[in-house]
DSSP file (Angstrom, degrees, kcal/mol; ACC not computed):
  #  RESIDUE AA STRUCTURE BP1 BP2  ACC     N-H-->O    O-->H-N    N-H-->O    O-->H-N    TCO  KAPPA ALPHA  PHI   PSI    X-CA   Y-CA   Z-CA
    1    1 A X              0   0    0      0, 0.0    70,-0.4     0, 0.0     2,-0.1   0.000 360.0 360.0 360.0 138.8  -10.0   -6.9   15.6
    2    2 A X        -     0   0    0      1,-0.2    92,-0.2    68,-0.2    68,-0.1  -0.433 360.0 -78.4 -89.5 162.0  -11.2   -5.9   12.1
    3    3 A X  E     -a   94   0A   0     90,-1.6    92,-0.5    66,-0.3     2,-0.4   0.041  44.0-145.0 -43.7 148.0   -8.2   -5.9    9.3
    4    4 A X  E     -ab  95  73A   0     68,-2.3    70,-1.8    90,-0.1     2,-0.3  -0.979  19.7-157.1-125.9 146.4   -5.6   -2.3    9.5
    5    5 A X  E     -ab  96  74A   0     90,-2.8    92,-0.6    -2,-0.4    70,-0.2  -0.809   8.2-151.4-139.7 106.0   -4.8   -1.6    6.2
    6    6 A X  E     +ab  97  75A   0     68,-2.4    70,-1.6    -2,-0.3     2,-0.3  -0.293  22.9 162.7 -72.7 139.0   -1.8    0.3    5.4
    7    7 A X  E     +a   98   0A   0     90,-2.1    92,-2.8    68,-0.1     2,-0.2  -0.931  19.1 113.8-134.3 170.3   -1.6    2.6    2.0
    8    8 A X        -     0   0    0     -2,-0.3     4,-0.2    90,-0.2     3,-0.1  -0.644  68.1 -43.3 152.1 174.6    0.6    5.2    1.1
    9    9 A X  S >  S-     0   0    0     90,-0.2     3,-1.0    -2,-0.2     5,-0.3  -0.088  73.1 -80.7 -53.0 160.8    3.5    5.4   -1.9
   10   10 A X  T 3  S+     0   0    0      1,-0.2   100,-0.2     2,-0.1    -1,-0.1  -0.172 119.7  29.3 -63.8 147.0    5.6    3.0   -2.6
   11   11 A X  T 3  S+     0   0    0     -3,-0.1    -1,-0.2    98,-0.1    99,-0.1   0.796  79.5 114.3  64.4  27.5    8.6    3.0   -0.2
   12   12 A X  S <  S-     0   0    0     -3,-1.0    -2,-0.1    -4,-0.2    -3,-0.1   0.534 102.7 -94.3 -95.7  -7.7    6.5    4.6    3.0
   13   13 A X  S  >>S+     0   0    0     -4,-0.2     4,-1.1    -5,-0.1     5,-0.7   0.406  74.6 153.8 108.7 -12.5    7.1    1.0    4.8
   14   14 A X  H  >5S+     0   0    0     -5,-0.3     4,-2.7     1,-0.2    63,-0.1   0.739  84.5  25.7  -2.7 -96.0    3.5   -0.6    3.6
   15   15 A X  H  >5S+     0   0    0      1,-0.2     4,-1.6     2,-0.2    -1,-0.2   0.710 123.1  51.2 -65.2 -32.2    5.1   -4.3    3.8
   16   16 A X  H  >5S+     0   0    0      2,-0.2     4,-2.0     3,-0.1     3,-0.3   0.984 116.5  40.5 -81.4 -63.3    8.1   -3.7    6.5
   17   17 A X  H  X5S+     0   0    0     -4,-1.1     4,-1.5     1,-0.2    -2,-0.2   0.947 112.0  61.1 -37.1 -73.1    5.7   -2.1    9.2
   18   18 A X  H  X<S+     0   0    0     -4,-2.7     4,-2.8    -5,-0.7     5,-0.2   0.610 100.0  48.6 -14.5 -63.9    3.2   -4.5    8.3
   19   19 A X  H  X S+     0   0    0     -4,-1.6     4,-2.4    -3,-0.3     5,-0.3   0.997 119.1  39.1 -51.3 -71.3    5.2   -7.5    9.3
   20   20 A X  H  X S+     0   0    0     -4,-2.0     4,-2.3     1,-0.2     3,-0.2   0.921 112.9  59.7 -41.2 -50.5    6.2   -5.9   12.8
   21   21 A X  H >X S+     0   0    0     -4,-1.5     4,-2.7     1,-0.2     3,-1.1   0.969 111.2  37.9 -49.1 -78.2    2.5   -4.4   13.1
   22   22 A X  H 3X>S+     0   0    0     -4,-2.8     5,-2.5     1,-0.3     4,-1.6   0.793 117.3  54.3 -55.3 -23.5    0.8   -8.2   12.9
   23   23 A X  H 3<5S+     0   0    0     -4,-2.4    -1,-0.3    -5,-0.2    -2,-0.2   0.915 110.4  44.0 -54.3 -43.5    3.8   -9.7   15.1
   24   24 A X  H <<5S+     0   0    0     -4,-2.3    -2,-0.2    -3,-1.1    -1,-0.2   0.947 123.6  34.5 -66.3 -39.0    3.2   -7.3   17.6
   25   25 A X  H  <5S-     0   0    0     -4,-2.7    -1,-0.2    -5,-0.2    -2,-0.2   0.704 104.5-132.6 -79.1 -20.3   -0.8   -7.9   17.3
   26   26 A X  T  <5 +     0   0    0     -4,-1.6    -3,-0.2    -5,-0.4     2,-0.2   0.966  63.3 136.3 -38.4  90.9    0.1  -11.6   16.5
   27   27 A X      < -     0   0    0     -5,-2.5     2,-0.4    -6,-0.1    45,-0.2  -0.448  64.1 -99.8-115.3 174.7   -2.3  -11.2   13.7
   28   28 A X  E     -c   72   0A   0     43,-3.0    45,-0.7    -2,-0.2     2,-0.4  -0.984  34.3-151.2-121.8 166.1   -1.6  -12.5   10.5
   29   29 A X  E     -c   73   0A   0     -2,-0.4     2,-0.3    43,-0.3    45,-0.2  -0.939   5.7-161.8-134.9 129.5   -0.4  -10.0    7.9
   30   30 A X  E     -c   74   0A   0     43,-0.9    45,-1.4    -2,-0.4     2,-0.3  -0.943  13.7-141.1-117.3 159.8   -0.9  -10.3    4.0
   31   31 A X  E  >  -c   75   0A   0     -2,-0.3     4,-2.2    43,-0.3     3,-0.3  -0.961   7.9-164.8-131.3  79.7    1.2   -8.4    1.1
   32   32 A X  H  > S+     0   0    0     43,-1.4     4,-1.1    -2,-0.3    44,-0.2   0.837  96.6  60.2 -39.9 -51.1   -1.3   -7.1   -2.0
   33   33 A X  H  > S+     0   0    0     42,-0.4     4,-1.8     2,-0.2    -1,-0.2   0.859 112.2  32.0 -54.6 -56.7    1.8   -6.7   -3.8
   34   34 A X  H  > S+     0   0    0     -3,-0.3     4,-1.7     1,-0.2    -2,-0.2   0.730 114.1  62.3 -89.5 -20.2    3.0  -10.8   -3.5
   35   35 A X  H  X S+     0   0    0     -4,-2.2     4,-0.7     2,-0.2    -1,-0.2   0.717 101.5  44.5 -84.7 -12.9   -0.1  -11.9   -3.6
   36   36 A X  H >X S+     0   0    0     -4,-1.1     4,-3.5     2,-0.2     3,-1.6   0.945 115.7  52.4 -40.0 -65.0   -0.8  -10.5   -6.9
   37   37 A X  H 3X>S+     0   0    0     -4,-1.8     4,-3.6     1,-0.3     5,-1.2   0.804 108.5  44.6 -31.1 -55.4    2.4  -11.9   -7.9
   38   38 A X  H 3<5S+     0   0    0     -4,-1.7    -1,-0.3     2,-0.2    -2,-0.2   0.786 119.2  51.0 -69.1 -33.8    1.7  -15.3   -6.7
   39   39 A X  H <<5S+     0   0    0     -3,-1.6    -2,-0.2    -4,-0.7    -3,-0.2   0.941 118.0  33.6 -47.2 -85.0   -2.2  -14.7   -8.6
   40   40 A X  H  <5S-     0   0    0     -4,-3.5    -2,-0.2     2,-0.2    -3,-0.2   0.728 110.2-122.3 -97.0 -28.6   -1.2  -13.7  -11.9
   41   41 A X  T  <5S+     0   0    0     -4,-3.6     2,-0.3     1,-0.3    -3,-0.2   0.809  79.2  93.8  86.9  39.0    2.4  -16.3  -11.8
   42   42 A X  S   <S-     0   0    0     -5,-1.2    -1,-0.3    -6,-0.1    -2,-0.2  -0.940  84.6 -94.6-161.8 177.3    4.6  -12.9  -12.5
   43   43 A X    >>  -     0   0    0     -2,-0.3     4,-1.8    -3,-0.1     3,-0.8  -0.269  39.1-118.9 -76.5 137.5    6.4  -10.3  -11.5
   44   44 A X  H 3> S+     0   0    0      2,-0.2     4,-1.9     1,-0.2     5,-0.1   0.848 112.5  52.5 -63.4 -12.9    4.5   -6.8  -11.0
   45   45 A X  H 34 S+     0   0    0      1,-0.3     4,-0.4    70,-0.3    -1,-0.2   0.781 104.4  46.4 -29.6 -62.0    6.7   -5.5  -13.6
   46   46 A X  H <> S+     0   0    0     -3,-0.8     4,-0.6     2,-0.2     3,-0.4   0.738 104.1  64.2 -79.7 -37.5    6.2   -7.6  -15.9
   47   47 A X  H  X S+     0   0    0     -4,-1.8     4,-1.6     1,-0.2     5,-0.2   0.918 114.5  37.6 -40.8 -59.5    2.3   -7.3  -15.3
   48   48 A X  H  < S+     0   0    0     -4,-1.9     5,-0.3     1,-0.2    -1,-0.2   0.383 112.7  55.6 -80.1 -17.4    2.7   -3.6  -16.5
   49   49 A X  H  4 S+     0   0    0     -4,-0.4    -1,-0.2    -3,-0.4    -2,-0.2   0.412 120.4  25.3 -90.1 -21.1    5.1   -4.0  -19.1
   50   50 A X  H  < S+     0   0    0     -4,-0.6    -2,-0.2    -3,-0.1    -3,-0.1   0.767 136.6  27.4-121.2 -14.4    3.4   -6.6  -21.2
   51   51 A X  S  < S-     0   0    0     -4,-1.6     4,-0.3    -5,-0.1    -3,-0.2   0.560 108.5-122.8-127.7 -17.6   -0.8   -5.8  -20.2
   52   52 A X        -     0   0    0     -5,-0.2     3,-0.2     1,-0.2    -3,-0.2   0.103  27.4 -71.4  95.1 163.1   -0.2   -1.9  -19.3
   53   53 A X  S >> S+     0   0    0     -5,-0.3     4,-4.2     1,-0.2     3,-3.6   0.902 129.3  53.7 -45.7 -49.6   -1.0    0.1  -16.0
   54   54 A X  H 3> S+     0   0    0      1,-0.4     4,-1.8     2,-0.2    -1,-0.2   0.829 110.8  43.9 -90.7 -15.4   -4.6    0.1  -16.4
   55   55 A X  H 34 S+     0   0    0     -4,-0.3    -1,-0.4     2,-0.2     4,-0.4   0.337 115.6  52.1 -66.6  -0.3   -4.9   -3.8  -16.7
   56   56 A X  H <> S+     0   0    0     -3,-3.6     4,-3.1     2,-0.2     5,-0.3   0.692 109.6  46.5-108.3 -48.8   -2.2   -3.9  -13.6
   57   57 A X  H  X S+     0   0    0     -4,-4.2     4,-2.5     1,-0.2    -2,-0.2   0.926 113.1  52.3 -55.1 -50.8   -4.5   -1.5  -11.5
   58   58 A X  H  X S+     0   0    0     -4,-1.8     4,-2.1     1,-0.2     5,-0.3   0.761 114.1  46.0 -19.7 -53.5   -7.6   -4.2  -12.8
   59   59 A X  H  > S+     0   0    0     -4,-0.4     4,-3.5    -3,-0.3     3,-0.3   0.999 112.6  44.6 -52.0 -77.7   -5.4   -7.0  -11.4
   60   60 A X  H  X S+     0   0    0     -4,-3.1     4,-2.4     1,-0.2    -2,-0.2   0.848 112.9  53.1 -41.5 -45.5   -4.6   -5.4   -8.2
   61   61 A X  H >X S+     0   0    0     -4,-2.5     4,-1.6    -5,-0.3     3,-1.1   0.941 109.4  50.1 -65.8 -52.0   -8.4   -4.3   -7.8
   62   62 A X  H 3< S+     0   0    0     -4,-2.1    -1,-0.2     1,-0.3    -2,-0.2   0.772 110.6  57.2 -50.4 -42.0   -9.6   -8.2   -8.3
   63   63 A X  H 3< S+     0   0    0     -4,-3.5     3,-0.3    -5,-0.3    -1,-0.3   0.917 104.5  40.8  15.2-116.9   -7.4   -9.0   -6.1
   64   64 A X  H X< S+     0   0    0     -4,-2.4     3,-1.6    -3,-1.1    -2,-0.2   0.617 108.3  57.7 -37.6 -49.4   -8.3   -7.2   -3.5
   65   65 A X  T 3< S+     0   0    0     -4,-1.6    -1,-0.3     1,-0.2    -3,-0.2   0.416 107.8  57.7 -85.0   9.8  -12.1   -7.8   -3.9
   66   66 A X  T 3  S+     0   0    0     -3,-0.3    -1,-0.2    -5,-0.2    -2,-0.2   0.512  77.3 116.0-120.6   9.5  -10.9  -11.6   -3.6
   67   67 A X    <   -     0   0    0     -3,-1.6    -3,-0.1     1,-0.1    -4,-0.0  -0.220  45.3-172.9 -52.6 123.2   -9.3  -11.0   -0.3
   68   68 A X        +     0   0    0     -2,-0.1     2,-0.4     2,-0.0    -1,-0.1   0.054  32.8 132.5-124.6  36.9  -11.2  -13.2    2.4
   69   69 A X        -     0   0    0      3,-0.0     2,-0.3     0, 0.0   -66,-0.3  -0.672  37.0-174.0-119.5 174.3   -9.7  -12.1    5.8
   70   70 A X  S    S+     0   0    0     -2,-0.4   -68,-0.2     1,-0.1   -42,-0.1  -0.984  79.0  10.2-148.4 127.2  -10.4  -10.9    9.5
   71   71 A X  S    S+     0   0    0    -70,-0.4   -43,-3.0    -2,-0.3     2,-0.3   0.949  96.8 128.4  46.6  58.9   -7.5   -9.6   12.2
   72   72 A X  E     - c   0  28A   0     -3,-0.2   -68,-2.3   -45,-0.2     2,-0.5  -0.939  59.8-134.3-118.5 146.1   -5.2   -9.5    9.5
   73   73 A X  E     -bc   4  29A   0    -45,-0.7   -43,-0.9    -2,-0.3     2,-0.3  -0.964  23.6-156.3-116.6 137.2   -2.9   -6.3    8.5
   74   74 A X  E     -bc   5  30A   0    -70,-1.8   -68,-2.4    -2,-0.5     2,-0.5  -0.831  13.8-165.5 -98.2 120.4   -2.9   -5.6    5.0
   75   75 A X  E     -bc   6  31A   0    -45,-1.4   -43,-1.4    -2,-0.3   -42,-0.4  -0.941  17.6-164.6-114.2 124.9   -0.4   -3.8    3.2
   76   76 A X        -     0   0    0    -70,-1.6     2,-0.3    -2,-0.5   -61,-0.2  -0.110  24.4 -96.9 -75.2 155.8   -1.4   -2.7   -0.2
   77   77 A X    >   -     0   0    0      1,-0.1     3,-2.9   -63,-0.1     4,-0.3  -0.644  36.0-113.7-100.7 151.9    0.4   -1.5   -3.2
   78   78 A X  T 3  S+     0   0    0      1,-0.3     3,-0.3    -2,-0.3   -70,-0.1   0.549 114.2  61.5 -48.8 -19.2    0.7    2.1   -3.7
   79   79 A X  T >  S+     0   0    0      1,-0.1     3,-3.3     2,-0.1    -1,-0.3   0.735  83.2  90.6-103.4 -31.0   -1.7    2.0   -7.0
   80   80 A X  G X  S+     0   0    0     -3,-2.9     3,-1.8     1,-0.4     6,-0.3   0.642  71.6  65.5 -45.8 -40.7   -5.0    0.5   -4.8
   81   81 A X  G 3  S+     0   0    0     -3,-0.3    -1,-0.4    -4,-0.3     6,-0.1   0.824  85.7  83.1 -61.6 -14.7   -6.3    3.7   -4.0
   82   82 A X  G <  S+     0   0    0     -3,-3.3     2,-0.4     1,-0.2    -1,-0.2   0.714  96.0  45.8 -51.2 -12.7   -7.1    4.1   -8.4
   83   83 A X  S X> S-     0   0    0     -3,-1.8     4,-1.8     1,-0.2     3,-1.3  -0.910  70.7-157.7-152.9 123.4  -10.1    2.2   -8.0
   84   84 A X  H >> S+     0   0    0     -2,-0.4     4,-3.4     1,-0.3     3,-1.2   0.843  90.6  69.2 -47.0 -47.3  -12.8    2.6   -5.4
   85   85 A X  H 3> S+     0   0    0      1,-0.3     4,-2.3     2,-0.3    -1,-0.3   0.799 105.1  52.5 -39.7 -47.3  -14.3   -0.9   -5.6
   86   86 A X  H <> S+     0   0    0     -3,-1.3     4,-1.3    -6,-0.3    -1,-0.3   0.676 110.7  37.9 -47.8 -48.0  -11.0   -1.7   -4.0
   87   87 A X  H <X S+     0   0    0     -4,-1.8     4,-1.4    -3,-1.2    -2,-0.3   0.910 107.4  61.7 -88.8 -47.2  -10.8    0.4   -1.4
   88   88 A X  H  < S+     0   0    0     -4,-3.4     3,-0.5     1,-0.2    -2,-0.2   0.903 106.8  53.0 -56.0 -37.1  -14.5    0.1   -0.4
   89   89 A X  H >X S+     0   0    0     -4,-2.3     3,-2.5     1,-0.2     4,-1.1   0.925 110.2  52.6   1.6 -94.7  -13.6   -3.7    0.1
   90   90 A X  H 3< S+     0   0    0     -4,-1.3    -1,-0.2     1,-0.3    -2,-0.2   0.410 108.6  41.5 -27.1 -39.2  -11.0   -2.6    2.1
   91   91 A X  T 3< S+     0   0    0     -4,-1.4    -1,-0.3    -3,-0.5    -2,-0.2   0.065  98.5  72.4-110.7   7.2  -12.6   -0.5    4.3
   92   92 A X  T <4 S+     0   0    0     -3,-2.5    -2,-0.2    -5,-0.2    -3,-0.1   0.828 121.1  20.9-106.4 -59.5  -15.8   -2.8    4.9
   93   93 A X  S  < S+     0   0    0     -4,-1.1   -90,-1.6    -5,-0.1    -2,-0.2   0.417 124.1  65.8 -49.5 -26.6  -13.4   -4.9    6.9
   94   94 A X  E     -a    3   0A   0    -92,-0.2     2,-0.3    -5,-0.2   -90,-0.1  -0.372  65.0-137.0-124.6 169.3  -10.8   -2.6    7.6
   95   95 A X  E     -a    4   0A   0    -92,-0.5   -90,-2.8    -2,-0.1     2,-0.5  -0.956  42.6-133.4-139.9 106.2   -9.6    0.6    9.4
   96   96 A X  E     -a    5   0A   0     -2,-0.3    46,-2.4   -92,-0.2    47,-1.4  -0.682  21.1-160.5 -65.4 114.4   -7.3    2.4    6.5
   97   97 A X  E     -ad   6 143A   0    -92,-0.6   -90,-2.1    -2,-0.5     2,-0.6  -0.839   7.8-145.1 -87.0 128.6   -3.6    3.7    7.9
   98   98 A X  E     -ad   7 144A   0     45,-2.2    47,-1.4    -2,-0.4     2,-0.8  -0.807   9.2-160.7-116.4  84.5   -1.9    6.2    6.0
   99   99 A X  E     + d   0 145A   0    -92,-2.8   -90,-0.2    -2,-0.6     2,-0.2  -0.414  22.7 180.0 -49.2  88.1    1.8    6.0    5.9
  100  100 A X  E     + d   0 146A   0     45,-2.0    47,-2.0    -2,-0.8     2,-0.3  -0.719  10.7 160.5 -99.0 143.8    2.1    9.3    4.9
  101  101 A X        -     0   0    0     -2,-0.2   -92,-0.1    45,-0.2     2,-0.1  -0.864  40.9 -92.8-159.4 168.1    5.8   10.1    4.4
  102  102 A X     >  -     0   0    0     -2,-0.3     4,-1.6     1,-0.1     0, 0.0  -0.264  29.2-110.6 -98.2 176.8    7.1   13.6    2.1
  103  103 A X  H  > S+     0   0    0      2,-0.2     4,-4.5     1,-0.2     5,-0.2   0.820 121.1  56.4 -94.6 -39.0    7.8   13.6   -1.0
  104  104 A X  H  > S+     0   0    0      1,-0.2     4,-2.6     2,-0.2    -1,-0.2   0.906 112.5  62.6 -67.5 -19.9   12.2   14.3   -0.4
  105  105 A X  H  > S+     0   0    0      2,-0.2     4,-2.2     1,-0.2     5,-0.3   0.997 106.1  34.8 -36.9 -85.9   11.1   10.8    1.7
  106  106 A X  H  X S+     0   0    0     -4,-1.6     4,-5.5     2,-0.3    -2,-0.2   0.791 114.7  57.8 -34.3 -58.0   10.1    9.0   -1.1
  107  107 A X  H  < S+     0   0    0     -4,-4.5    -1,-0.2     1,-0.2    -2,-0.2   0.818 104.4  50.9 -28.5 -64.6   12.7   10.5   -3.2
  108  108 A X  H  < S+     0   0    0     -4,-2.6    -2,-0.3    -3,-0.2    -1,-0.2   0.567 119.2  39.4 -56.4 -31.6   15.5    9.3   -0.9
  109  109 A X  H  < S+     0   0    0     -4,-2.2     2,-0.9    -3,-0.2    -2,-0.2   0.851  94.9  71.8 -72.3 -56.4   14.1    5.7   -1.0
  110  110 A X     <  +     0   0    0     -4,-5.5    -1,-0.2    -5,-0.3     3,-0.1  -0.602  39.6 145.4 -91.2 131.0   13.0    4.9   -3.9
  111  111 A X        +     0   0    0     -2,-0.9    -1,-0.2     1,-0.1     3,-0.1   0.032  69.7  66.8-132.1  11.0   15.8    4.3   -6.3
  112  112 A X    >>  +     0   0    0      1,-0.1     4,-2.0     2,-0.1     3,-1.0   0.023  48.3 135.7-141.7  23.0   14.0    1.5   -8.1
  113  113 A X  T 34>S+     0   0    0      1,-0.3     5,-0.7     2,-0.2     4,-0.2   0.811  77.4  54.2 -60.3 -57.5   10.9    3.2  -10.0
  114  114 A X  T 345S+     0   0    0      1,-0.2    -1,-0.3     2,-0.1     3,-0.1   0.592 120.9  26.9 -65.4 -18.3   11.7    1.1  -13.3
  115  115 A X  T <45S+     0   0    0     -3,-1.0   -70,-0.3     1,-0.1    -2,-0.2   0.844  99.3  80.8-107.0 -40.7   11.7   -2.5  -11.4
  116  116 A X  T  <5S-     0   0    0     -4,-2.0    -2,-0.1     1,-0.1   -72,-0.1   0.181  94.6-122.5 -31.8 -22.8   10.0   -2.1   -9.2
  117  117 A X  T   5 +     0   0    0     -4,-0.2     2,-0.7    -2,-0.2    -3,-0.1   0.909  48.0 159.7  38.5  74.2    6.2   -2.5  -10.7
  118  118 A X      < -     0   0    0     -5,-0.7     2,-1.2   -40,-0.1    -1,-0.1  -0.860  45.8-122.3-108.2 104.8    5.2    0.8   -9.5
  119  119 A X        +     0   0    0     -2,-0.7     2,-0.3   -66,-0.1   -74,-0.0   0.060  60.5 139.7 -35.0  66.9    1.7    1.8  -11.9
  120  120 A X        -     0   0    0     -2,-1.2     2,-0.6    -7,-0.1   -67,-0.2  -0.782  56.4-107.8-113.1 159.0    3.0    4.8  -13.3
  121  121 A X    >   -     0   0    0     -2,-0.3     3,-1.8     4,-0.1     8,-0.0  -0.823  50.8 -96.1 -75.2 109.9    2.6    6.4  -17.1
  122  122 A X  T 3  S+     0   0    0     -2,-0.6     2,-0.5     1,-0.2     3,-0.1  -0.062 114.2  32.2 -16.4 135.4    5.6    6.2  -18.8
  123  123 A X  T 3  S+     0   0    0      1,-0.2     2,-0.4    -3,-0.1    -1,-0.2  -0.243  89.7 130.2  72.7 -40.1    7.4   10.0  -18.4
  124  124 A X    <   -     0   0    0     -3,-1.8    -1,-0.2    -2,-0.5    -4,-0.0  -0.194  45.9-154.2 -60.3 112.4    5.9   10.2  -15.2
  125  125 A X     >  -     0   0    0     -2,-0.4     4,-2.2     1,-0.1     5,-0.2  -0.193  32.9-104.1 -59.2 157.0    8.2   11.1  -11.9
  126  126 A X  H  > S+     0   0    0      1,-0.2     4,-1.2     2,-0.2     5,-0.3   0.958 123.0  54.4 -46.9 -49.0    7.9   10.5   -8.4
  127  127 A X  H  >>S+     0   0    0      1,-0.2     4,-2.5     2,-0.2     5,-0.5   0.963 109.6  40.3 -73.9 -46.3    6.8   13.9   -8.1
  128  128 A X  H  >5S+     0   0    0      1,-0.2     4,-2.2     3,-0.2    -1,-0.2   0.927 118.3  52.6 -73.6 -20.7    4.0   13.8  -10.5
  129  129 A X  H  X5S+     0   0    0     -4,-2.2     4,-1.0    -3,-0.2     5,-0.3   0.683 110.6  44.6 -57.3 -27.6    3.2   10.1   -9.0
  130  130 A X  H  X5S+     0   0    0     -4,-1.2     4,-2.9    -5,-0.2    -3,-0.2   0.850 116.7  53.1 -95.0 -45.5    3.1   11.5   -5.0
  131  131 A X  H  <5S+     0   0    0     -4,-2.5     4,-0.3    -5,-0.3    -2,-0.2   0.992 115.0  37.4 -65.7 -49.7    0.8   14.7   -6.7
  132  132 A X  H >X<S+     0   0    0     -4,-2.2     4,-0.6    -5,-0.5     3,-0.5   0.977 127.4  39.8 -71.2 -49.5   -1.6   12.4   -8.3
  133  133 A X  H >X S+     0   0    0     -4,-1.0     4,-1.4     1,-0.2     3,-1.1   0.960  96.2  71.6 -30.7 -67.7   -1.5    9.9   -5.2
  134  134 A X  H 3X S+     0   0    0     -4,-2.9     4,-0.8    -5,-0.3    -1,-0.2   0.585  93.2  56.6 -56.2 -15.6   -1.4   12.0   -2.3
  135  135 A X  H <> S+     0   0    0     -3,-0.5     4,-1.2    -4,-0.3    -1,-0.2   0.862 111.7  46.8 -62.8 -65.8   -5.3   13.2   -2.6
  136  136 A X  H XX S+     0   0    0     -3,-1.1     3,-1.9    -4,-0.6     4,-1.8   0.852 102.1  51.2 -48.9 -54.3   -6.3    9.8   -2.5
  137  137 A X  H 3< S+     0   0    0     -4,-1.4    -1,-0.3     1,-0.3    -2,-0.2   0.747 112.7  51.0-108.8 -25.9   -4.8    8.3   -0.1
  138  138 A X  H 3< S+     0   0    0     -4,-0.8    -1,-0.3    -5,-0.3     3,-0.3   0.491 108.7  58.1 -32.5 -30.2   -6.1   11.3    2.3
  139  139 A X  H << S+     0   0    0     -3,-1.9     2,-2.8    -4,-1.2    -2,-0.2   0.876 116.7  31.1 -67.9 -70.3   -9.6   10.7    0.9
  140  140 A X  S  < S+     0   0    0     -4,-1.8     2,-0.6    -5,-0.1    -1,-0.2   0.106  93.6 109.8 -73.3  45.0   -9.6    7.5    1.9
  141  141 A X        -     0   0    0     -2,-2.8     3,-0.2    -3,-0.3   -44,-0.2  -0.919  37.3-170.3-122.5 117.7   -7.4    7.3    5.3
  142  142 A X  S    S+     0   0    0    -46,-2.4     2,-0.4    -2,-0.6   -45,-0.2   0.949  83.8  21.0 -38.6 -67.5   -8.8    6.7    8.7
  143  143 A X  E    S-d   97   0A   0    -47,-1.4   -45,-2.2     2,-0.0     2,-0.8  -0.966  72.9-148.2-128.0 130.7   -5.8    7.4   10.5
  144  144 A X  E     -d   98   0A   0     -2,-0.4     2,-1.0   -47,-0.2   -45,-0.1  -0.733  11.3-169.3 -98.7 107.6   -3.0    9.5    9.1
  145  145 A X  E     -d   99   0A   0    -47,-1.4   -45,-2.0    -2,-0.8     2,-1.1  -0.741  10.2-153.1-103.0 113.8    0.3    8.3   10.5
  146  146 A X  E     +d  100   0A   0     -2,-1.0   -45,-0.2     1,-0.2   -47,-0.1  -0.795  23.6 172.9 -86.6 111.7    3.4   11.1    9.6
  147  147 A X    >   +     0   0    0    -47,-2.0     3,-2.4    -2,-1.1    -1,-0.2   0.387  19.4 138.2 -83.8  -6.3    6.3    8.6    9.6
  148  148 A X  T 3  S+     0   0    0      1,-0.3     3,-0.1   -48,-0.3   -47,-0.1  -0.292  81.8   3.3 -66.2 130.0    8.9   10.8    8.4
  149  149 A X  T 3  S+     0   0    0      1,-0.2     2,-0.4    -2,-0.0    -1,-0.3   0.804 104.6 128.9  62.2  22.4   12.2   10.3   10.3
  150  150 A X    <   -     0   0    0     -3,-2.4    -1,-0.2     3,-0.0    -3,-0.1  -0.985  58.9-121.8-126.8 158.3   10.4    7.3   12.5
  151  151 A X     >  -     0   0    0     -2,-0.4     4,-1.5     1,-0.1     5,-0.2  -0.086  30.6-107.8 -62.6 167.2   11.9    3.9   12.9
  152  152 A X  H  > S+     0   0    0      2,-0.2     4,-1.4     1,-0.2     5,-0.1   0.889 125.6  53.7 -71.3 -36.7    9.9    1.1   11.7
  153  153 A X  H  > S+     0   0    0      1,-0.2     4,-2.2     2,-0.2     5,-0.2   0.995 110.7  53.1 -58.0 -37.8    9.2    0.1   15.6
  154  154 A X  H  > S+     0   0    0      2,-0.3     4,-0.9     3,-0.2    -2,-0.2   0.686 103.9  50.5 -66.0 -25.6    8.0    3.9   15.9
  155  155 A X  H  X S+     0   0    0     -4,-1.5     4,-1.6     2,-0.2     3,-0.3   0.833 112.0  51.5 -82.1 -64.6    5.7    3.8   13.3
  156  156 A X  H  X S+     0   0    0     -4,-1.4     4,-1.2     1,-0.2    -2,-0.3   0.846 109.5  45.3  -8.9 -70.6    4.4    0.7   15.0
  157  157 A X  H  X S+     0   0    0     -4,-2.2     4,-1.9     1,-0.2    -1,-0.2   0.800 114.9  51.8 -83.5 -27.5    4.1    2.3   18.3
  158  158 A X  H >X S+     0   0    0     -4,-0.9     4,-2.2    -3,-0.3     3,-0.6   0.990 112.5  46.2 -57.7 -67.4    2.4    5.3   16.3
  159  159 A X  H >X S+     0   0    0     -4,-1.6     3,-7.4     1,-0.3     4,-0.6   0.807 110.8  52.5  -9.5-107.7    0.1    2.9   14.7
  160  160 A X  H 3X S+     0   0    0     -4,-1.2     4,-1.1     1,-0.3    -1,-0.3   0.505 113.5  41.7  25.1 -89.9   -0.7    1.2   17.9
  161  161 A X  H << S+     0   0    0     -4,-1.9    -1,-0.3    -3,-0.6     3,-0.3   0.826 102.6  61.2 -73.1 -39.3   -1.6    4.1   19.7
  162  162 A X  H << S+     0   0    0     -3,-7.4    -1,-0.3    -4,-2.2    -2,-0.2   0.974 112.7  40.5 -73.2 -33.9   -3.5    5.9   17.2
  163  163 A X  H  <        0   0    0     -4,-0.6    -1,-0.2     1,-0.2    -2,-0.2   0.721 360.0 360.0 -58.1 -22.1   -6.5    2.4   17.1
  164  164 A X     <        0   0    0     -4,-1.1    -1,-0.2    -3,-0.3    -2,-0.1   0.460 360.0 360.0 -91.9 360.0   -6.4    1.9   20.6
């Protein structure tokens, strides 16, 4: 099995599916997000707060491009799609999933924008973050999975169904 590699905004279920996904596949699953963390020795927050967004996306992409794995599920932070290099990586190895979930979705989850270390411009809303996003993450998506209003086992079984 080649890598699946979930994107979509922050709070579509990236890292929660992910874990069920690779149990079910009994794969192993990495986290973009903790493995930065673990990378750089701080929080993404703190990444973006002291070196700025476009040095956080820089991070994320180096990452990425330093990712060395096979029948693994990936879940990615929400910023990846910002730099192609990143995604082509991704996608060399991979079949890209696309949590796609609505905006009143997002809204209703994420309650945590400012802690969170989500790569946004200072002023900037969820809404003007899911309009600059959502393009992207449609360019680059294999498979489009609409999760809104499914359980995390039901985005699974979506998953699932839609590679097979």
């Amino acid at each position: 099995m080649n890598n699946l590699v979930l994107i979509g905004m922050p709070s579509s279920g990236k890292s929660t599916v992910g874990v069920i996904l690779a149990k079910t596949l009994g794969v192993g699953f990495t986290d973009t997000d903790l493995f930065i963390q673990q990378r750089e020795g701080r929080l993404l927050q703190q990444i973006i707060d002291a070196d700025g967004i476009e040095t956080f996306l820089d991070c994320e992409r180096d990452a990425v491009l330093s990712l060395n794995c096979e029948n693994t599920v990936i879940a990615t932070g929400g910023s990846v799609v910002f730099r192609d290099t990143a995604m082509q990586k991704l996608r060399k190895n991979g079949t890209i999933v696309f949590l796609d979930v609505s905006l009143q979705t997002v809204l209703e989850r994420l309650n945590n924008i400012q802690t969170r270390g989500v790569a946004a411009p200072k002023g900037q809303t969820i809404e003007d973050i899911f309009t600059a996003r959502l393009p992207l993450y449609q360019k680059y998506a294999d498979i489009t999975i609409k999760a809104d209003g499914l359980s995390t086992e039901e985005t699974v079984s979506a998953i699932l169904k839609a590679v097979k």
